[in-house]
KOLMIMAR-767398 format. One line per 5 residues: number of its first residue (from 0); for each residue x, y, z of N, C-alpha, C. Coordinates in pm, whole numbers, m for minus. Each point is the difference from the previous one (the first is absolute). Example, Ala and Ser with C-alpha at 12.3 -4.5 7.8 and 13.67 -1.06 7.14 Angstrom:
0) 1319,m569,780,m89,119,0,90,120,0 | m35,105,m72,82,119,6,m77,109,73
This chain:
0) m8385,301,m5099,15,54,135,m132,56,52 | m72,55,m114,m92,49,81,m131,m132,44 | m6,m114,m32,m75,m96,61,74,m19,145 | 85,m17,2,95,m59,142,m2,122,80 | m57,104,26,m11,116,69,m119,m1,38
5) m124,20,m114,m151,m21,60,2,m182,78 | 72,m90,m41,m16,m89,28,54,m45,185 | 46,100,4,60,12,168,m67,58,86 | m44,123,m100,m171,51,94,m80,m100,m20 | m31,m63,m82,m135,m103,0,41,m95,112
10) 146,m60,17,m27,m104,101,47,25,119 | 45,125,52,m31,58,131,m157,47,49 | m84,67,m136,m159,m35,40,m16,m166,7 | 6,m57,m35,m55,m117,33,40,m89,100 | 121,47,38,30,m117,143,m55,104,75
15) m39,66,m14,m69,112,142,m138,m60,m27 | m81,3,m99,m110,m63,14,m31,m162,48 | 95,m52,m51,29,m141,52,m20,m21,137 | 157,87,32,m13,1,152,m123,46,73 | m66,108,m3,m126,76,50,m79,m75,m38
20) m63,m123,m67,m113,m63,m35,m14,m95,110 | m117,m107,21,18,m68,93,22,m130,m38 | 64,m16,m123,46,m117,m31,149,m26,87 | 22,m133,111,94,6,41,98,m139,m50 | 135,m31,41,55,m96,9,m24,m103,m14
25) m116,m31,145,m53,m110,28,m117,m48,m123 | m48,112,m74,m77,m48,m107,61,m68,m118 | 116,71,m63,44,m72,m102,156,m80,38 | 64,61,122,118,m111,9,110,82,m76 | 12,154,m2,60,63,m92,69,101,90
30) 132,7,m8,76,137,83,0,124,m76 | m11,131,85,64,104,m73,97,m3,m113 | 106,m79,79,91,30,m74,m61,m102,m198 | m61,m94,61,7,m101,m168,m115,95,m58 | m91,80,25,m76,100,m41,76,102,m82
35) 148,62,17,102,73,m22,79,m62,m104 | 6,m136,43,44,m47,m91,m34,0,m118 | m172,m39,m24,m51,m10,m128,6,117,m27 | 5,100,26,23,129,m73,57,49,m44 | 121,m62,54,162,26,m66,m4,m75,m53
40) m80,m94,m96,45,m139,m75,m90,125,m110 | m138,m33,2,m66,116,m111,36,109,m40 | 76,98,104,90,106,m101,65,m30,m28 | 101,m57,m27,97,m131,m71,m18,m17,m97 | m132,m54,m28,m36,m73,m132,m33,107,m69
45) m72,88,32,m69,127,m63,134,112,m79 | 130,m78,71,76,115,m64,64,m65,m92 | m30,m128,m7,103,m58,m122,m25,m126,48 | m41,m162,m95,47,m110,45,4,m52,m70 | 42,m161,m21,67,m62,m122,m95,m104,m77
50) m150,37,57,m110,m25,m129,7,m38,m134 | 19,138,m65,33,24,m137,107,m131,m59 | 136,44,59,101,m88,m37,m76,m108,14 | m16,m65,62,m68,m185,34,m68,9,m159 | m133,64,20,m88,m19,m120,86,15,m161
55) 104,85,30,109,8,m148,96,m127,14 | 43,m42,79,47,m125,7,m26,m120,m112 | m179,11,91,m68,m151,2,m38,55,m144 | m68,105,m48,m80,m18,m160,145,11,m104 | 103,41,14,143,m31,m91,60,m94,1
60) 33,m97,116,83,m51,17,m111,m143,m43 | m115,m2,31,m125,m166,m50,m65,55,m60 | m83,135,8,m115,30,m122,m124,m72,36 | m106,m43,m106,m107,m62,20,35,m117,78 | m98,m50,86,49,m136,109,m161,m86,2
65) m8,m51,m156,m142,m56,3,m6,m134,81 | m79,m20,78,m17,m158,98,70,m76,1 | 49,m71,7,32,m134,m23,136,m30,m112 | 70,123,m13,97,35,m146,95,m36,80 | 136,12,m139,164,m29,49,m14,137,64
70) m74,144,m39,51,113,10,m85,57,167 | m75,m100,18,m23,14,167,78,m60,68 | 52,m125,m14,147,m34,71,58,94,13 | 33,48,m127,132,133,m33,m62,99,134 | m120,28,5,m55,91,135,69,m36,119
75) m27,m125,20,m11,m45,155,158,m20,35 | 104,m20,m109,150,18,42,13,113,4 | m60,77,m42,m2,143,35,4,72,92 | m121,m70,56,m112,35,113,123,m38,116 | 34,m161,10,73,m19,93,136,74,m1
80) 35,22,m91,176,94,3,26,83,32 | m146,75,8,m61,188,57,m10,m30,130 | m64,m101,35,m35,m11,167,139,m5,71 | 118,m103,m44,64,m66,39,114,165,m11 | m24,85,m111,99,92,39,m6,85,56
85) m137,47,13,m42,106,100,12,m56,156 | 58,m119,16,m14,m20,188,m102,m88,8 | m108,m31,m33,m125,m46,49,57,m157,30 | m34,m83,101,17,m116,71,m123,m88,m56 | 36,m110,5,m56,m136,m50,m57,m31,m109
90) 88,62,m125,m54,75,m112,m13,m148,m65 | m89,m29,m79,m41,m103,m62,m123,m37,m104 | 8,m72,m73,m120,m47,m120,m90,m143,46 | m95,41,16,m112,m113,31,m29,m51,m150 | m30,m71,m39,m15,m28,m124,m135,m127,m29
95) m85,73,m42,m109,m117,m68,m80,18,m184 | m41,m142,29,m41,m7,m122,m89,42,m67 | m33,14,m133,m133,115,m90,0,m114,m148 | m132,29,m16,m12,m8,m127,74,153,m106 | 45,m61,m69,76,171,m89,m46,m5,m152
100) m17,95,m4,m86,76,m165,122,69,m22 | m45,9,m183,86,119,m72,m85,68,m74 | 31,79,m68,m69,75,m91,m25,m41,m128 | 107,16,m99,16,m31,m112,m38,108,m76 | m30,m24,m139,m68,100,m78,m113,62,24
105) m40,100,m40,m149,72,3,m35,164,m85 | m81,m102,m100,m15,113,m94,m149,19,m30 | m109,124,m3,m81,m25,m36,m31,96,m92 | m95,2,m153,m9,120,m58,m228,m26,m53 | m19,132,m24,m148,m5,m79,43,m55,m72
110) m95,m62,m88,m19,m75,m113,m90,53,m89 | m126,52,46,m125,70,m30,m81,65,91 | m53,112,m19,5,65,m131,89,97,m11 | 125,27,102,85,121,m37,118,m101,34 | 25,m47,m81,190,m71,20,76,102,28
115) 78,m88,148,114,119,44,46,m83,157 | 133,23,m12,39,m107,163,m31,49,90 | 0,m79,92,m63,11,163,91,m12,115 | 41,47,101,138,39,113,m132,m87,95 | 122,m157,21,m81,m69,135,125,m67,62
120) m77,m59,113,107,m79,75,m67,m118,24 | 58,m125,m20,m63,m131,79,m54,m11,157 | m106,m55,38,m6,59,117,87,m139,119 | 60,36,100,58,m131,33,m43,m113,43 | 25,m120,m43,m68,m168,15,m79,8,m103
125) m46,52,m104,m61,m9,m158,59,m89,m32 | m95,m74,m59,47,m125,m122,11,49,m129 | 101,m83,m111,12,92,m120,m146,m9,m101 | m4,67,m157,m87,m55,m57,102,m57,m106 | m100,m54,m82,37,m96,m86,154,54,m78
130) 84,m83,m38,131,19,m52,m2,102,m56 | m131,m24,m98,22,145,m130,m99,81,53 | 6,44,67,m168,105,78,m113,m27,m31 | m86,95,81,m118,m15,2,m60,92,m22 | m122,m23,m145,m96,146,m9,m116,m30,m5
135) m92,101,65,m154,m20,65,m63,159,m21 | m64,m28,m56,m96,120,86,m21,41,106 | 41,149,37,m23,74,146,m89,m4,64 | m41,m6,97,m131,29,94,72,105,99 | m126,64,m24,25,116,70,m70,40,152
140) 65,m29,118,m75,59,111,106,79,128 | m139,143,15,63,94,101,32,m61,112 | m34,m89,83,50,m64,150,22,m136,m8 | 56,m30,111,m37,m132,23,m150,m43,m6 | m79,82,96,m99,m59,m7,m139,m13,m100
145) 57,44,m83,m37,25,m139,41,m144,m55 | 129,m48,m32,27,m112,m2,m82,m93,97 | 1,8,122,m79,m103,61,m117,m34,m47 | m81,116,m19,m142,6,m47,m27,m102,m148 | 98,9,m90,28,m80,m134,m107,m162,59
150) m15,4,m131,m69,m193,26,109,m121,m37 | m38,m56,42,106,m110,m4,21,m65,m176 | 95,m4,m50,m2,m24,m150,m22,137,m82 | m31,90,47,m21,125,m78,161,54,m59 | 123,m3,63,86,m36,m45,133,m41,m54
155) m142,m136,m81,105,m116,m80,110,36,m61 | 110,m1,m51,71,25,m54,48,129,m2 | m42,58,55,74,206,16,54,m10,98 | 61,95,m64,91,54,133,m93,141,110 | 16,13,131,m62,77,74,140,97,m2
160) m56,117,18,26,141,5,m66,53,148 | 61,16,119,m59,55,101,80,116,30 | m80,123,32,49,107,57,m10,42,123 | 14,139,81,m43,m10,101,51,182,2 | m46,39,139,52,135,9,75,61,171
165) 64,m81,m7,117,m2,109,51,155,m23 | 11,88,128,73,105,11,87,m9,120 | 61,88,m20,149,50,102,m111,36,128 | 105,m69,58,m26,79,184,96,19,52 | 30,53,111,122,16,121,0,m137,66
170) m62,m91,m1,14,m97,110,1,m157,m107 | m14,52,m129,m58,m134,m65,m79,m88,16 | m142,41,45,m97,m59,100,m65,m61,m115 | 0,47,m146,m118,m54,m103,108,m164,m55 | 122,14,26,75,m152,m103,m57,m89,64
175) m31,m41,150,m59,m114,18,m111,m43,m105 | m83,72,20,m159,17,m68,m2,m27,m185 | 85,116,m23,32,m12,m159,60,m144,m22 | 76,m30,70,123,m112,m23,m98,m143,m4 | m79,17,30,m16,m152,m36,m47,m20,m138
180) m35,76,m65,16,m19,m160,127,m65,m48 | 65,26,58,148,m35,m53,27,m152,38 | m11,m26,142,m18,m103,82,m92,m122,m62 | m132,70,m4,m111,m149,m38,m23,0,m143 | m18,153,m70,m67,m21,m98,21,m76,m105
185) 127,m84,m17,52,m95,m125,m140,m96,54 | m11,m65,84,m33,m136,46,m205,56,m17 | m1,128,28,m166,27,3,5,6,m151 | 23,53,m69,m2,6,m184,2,m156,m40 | 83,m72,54,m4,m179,m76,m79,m27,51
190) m102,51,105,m117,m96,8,m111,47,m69 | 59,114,m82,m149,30,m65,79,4,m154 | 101,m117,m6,23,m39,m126,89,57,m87 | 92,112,67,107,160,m79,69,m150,m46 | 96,69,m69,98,m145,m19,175,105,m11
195) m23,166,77,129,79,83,m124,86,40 | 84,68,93,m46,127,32,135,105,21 | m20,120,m37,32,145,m33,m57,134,146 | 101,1,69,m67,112,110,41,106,m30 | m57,106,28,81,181,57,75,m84,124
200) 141,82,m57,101,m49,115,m52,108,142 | 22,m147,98,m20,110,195,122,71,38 | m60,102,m145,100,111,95,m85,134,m67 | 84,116,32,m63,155,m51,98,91,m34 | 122,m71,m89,80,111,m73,m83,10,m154
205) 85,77,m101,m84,m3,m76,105,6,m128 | 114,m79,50,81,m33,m125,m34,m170,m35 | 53,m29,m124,56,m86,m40,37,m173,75 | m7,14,150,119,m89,48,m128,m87,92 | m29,m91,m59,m86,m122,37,11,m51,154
210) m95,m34,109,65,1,122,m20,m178,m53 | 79,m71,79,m38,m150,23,m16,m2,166 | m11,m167,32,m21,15,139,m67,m181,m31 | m10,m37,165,m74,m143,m6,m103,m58,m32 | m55,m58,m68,m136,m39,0,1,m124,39
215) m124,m60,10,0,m120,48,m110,m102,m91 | m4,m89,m28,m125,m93,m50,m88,m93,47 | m140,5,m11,m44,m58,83,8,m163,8 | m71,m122,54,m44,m75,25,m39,m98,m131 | m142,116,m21,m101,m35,m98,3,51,m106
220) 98,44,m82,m39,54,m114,118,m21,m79 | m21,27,m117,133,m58,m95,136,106,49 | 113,m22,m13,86,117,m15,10,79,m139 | 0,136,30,29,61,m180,105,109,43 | 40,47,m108,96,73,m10,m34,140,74
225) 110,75,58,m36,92,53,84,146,26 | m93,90,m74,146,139,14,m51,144,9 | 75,113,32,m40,99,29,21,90,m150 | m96,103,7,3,97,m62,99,152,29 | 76,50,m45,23,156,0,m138,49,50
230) 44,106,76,m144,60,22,m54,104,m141 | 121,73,m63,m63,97,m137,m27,m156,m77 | 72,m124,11,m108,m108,m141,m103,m29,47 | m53,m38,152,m133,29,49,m95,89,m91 | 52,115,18,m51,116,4,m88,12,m161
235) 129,m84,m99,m28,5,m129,m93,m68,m49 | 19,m165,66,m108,m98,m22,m135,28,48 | m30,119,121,m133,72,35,m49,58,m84 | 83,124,m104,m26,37,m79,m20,m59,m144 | 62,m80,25,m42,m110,m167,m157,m27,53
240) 8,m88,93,m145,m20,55,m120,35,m72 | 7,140,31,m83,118,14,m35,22,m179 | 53,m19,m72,m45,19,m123,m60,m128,m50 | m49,m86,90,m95,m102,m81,21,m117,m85 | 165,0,m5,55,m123,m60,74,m97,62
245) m78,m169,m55,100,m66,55,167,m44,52 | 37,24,45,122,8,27,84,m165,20 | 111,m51,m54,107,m92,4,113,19,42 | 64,m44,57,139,m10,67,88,m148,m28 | 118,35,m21,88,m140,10,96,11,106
250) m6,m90,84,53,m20,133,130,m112,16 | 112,57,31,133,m125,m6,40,0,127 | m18,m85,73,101,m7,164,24,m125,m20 | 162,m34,59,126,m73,4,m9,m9,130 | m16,m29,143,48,m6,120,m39,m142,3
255) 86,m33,118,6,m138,37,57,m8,139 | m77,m117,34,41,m56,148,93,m82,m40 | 129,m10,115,149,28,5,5,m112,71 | m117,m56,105,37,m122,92,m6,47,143 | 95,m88,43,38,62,195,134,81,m10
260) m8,104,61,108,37,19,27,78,146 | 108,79,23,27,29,139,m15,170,1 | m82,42,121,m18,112,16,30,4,180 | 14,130,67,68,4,114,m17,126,23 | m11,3,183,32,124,100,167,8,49
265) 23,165,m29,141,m1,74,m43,96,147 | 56,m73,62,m18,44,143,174,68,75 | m18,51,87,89,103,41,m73,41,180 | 90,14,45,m62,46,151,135,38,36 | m81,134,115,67,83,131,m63,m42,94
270) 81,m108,107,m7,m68,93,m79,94,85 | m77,m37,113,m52,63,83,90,m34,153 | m16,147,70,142,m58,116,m50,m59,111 | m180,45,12,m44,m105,132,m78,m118,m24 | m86,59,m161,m113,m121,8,62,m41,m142
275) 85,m44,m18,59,m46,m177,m88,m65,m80 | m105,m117,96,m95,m62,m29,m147,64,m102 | m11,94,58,m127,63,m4,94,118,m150 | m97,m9,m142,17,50,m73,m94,114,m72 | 36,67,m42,m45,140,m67,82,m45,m156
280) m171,m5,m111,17,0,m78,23,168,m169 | 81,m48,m25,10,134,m113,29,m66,m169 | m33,61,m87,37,5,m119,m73,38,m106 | 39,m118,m135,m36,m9,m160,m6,m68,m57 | m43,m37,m148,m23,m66,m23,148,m8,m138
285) 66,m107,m12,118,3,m92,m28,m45,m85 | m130,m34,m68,m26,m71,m144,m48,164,m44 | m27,m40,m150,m62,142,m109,m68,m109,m139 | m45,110,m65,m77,m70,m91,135,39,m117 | m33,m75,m115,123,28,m85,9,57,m102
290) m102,105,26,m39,126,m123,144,160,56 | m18,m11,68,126,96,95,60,m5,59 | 61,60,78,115,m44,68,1,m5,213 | m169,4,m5,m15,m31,120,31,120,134 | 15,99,m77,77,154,75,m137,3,117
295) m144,58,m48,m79,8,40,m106,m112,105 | 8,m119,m57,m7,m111,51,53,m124,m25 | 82,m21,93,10,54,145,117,45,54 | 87,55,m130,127,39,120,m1,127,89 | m60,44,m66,m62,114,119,9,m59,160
300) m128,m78,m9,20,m60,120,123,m95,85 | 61,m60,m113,145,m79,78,50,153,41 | 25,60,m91,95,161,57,m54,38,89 | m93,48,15,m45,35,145,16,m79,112 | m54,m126,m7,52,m81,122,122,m12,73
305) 95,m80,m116,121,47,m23,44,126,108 | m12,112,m77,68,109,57,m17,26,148 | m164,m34,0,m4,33,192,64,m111,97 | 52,m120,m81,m28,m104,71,194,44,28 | 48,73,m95,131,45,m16,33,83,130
310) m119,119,m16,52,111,102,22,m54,141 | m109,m118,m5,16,m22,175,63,m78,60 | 88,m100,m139,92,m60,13,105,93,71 | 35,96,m80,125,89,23,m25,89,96 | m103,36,73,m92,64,75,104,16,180
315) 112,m131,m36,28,0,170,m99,m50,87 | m116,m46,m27,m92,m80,119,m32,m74,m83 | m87,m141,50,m30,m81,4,m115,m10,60 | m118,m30,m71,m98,m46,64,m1,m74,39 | m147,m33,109,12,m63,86,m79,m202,m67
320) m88,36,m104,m47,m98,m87,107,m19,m163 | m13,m102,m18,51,m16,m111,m44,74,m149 | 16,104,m117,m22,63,m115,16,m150,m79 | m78,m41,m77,69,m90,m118,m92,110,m132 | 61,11,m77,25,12,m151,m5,m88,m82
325) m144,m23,m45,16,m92,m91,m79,41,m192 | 86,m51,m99,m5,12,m107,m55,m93,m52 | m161,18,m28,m116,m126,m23,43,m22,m129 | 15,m147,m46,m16,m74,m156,m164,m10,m34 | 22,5,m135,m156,m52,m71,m75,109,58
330) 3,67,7,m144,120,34,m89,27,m102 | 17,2,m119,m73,33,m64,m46,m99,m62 | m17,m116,15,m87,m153,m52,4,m23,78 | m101,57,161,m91,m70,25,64,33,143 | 37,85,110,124,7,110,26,m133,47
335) 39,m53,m105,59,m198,43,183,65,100 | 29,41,3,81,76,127,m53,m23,145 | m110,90,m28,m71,m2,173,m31,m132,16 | m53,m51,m93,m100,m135,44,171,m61,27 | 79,m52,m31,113,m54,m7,96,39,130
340) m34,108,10,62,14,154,m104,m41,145 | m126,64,m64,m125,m44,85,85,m139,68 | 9,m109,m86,m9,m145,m2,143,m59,85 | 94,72,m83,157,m14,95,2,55,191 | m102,111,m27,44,34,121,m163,15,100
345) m39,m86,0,m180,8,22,74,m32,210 | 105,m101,14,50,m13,126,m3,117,90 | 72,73,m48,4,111,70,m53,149,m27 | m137,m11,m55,m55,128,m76,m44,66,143 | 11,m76,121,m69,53,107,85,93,15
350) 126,1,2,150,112,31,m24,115,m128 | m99,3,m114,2,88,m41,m97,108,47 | 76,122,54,m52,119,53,m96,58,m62 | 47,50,m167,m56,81,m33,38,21,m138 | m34,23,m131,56,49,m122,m73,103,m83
355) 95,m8,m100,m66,140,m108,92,m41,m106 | m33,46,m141,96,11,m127,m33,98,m95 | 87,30,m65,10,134,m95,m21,m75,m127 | m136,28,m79,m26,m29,m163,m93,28,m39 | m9,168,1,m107,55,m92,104,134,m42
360) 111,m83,m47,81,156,m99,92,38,102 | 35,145,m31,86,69,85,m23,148,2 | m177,30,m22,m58,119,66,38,40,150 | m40,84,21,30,67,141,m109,m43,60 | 27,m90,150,m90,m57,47,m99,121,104
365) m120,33,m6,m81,78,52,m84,m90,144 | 10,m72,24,m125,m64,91,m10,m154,m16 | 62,2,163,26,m131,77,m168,m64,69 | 22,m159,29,m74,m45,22,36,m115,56 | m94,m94,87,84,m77,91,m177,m97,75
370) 28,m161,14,m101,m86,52,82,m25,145 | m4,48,65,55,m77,184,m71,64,77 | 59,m99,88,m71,30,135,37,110,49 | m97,20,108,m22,163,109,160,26,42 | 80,m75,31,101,m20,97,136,67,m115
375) m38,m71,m145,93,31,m139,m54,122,m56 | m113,65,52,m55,108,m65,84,161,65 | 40,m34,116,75,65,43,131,20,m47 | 66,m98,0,98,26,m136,23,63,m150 | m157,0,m53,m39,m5,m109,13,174,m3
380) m98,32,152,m4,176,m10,129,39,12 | 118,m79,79,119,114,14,50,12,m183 | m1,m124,m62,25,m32,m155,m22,130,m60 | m162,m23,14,m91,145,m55,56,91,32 | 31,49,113,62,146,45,157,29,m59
385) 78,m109,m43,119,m9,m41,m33,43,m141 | m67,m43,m93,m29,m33,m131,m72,142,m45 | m76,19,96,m121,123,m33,87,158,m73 | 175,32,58,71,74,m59,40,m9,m160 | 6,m145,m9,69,19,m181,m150,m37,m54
390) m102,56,41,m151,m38,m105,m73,m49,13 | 29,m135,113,m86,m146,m7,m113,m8,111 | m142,m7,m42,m93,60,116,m90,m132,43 | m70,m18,57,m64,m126,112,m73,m40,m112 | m67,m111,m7,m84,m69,m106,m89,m95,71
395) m99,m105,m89,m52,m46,48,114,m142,87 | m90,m10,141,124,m76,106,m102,m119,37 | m78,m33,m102,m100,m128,1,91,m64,m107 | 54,37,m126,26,m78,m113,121,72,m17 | 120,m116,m42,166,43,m25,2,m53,m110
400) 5,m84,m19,59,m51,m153,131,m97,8 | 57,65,32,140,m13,74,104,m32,m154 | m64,m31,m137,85,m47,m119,m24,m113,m18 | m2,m72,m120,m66,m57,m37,102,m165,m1 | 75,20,34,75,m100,40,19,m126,116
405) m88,136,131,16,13,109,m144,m103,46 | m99,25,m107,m96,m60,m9,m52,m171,42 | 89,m89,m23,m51,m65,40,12,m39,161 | 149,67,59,m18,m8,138,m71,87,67 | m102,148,m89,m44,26,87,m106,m39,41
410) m83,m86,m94,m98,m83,m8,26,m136,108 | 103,m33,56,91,m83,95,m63,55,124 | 18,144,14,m16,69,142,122,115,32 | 95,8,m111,83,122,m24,m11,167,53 | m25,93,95,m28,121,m11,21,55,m97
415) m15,75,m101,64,79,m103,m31,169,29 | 139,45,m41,m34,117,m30,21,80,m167 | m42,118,m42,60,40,m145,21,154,m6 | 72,17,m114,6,168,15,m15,20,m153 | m147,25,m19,m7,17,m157,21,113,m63
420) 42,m14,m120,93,78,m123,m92,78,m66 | 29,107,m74,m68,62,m97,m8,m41,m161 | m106,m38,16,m31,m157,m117,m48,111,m158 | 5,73,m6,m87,78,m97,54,m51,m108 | 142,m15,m46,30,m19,m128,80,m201,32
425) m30,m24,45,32,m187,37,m3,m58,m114 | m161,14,14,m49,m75,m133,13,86,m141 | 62,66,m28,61,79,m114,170,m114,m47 | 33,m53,82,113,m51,30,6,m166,35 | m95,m30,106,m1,m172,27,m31,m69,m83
430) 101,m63,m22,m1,m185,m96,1,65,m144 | 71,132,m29,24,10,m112,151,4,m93 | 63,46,m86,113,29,m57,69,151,36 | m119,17,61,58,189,60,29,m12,128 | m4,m87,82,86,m67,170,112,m1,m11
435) 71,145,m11,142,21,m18,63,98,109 | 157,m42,8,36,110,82,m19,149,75 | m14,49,m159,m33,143,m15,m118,37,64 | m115,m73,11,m134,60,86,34,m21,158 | 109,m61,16,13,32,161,77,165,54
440) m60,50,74,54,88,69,92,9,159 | 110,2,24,115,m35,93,m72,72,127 | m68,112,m19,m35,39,122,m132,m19,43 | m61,m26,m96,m127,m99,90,12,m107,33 | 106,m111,m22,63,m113,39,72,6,114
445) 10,150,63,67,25,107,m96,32,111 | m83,51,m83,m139,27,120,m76,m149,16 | 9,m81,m24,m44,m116,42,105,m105,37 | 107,m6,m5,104,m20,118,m39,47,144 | 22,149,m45,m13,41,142,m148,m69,46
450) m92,m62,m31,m142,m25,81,24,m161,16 | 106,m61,m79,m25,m156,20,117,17,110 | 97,64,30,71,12,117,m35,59,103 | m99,68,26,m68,23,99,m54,m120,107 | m86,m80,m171,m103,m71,65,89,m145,31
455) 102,m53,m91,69,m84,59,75,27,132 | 63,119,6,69,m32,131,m110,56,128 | m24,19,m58,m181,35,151,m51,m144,47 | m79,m47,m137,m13,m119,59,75,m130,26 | 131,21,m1,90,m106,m11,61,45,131
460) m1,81,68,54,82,132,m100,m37,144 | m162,37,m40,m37,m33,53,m32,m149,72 | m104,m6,78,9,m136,84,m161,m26,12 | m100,88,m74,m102,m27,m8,m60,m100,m130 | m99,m88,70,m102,m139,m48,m71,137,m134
465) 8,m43,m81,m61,110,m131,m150,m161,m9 | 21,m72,m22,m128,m88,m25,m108,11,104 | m107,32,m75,m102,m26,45,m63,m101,91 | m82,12,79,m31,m112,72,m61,m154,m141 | m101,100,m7,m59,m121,m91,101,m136,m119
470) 144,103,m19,61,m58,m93,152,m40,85 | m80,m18,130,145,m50,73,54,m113,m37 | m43,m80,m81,14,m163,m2,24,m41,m201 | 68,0,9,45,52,m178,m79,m176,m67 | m29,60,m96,m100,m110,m76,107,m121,m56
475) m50,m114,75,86,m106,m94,m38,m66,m76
């Protein structure tokens, strides 16, 4: 009770500022009253919404939902049975094809000079090693580019050991940067002859629980085996290091490519009542890696979407653009989702208004951000002024992000906007065995409801061009 009290003073100050500013009508295409509206949709959410449940649903009822699995199907009947019972209209599965990996076994332990096992994970699209494993001598280097620096043939037959020193942020600004160790470095080590390589997993908890994630192989270089470290077995193999002795490892990975198989978007929409055409994008991503149970990424984000996409269903109005809700397949090998919808729906990407998606956890989102035009920027500030009560403050309004899903249409000519999360402990948690229920919290899942229902029914209400001039003409 006592949020829903300050929360009535906060949005009687703010439609007074609203109103008193000289942002008018004619700028964003927005009434008093749908201004009122979003406010009564955000204290709403702020006092309770059905987030949580979604995300307890989806990680009990499917669990891990690795790419291309029976147990991402198991998602996407999911996905569609949730849409289809909550109300949502034209609820449906797009469905395309993937190459699909599994895991298999993965065991690695020292050999010399301190025998003792090693906590890893295969990293995903790794090829296996030999039936009965593989043992090499370690090479030891602090960066990638330490590795780069290596001569070509230097080495033959070892295995590479790369580390790195990735820390926590609020915004997760260092995983791009860190992450491509994870990404290239199998394929940079076989050209200088590794025959696996061994990373510090990209993340910064400091248990036990190995992150995995995609890598890719290059072109030119042999494929070798490829897997992450625990960050304390990191930690150990630094310290073996350090005393001057050669070091051995025996390395076992089992994964295998599976063939073609079927991966898919479930889509869901709240019709729009004047322009139905013209769409406002929201969501998540419904795949997970298959070390956990996907709580953190990404059901976080389906729940959130989900829920706002809920309130304004039940809301009694109707916007004036169409809301679709959609639950991206394959996100995490490679967003073959986006590209896959990119391709289905490239016809009419011109009718897409505007999007955003929820998948960096289910921190409390602090600070929104947004690429449109002068005309959508006005929208953007009433957003801001809506949002600015439960925490969420202006950011940079050159670069959105918009989610990583969202990506290849925004590269199309897409506006995007984002409302980023408090990332500090993410990577304590992403692509590991600790992506469980329990690290989600119900009421910060409620405070970011309330901001994706803001910004959906704002910009799905309004009647303002959010694209830029320059990107009026969407790339074909």
């Amino acid at each position: 009770m006592k949020y829903v009290s300050v929360s009535i003073c906060l949005t009687v100050f703010m439609f007074a500022t609203i109103c008193s500013s000289s942002v008018s009508a004619d700028d964003h295409g927005l009434s008093q009253a749908s201004l009122e509206h979003a406010g009564t949709l955000r204290d709403s959410a702020m006092a309770g919404s059905s987030a949580y449940a979604i995300v307890e649903s989806l990680t009990t009822e499917v669990g891990p939902r690795l790419a291309g699995s029976e147990s991402e199907a198991r998602a996407r009947d999911w996905g569609r049975a949730k849409l289809q019972s909550l109300g949502f209209e034209n609820v449906r599965i797009e469905t395309f094809e993937m190459d699909a990996w599994e895991r298999g076994e993965e065991r690695a332990s020292l050999v010399y000079p301190f025998p003792q096992p090693l906590a890893i994970t295969t990293l995903g699209g790794s090829v296996a090693t030999p039936p009965q494993g593989l043992e090499a001598e370690v090479v030891i280097f602090e960066s990638l580019d330490a590795l780069e620096a290596a001569s070509p043939g230097s080495l033959d037959g070892r295995i590479a050991y790369v580390g790195h020193a990735m820390q926590a942020t609020q915004d997760g600004s260092s995983y791009g940067f860190y992450g491509r160790l994870r990404r290239e470095g199998a394929s940079i080590a076989a050209a200088r002859g590794a025959s696996a390589i061994l990373i510090r997993s990209i993340g910064t908890d400091s248990h036990r629980m190995p992150h995995t994630g995609q890598m890719r192989y290059s072109e030119d270089a042999p494929r070798i085996p490829a897997a992450a470290l625990s960050n304390p077995d990191a930690d150990q193999i630094e310290r073996i290091a350090l005393r001057g002795k050669p070091i051995r490892a025996h390395l076992k990975l089992t994964p295998r490519s599976v063939g073609t198989r079927l991966s898919g978007n479930v889509i869901g929409e709240i019709m729009g009542s004047e322009r139905p055409e013209e769409i406002v994008v929201i969501g998540g991503h419904l795949d997970s890696w298959d070390q956990g149970t996907g709580a953190v990424d990404d059901g976080a984000g389906i729940g959130i979407a989900t829920a706002a996409a809920k309130l304004i269903l039940e809301g009694g109005k109707r916007p004036r653009r169409t809301i679709r809700i959609i639950y991206w397949g394959a996100e995490e090998v490679g967003l073959l989702g986006g590209f896959a919808y990119l391709e289905a729906h490239r016809g009419e990407l011109g009718n897409h208004v505007i999007g955003t998606e929820s998948d960096f956890g289910g921190g409390r989102a602090w600070q929104m951000s947004a690429q449109v035009s002068q005309e959508g920027q006005a929208v953007v500030d009433l957003i801001g002024q809506l949002v600015a009560p439960i925490g969420i403050a202006p950011g940079n309004m050159n670069k959105a992000g918009s989610g990583p899903d969202l990506t290849p249409m925004v590269s199309a000519g897409l506006p995007s906007f984002r409302f980023t999360q408090n990332g500090m402990d993410y990577f304590d948690l992403h692509h590991t065995p600790d992506d469980t229920l329990d690290k989600i919290e119900p009421a910060a899942l409620d405070q970011n409801v309330a901001a994706f229902t803001v910004f959906a029914w704002l910009a799905a209400d309004s009647t303002v061009d959010f694209r830029r001039a320059a990107s009026s003409e969407l790339v074909k």
